[in-house]
C-alpha angles and dihedrals in degrees: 000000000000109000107196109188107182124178124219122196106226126240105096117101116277088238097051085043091055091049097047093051087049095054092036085060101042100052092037085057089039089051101041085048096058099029105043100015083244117164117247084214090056105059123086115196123187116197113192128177118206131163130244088271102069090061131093116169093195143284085087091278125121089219092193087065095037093052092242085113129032 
């Protein structure tokens, strides 16, 4: 069974964001359907938002905070 995380850095508004995921299921299950035979019913996606903060791209430094990265 296919398990999908993807991380969103938070900052859109909450209602495009909702409508984006929705569309963003709905054509993956659609795709992986037609393309590999895969099952809608046996893939499992998990959408989370977080902020720069909770990022760190190694060297024990979280760069967004640090200004290495903007």
């Amino acid at each position: 069974m296919p398990l999908l995380y993807i991380d969103l850095i938070e900052g859109r508004d909450p209602s495009e964001v909702r409508a984006l995921q929705e569309l963003f299921y709905k054509l993956l299950a659609s795709n992986l359907a037609e393309r590999c035979g895969l099952d809608p019913a046996d893939l499992i996606v998990s959408i989370t938002e977080n902020n720069d903060e909770d990022w760190s791209f190694g060297h024990g430094r979280a760069q967004f905070l640090t200004g290495e990265l903007q």
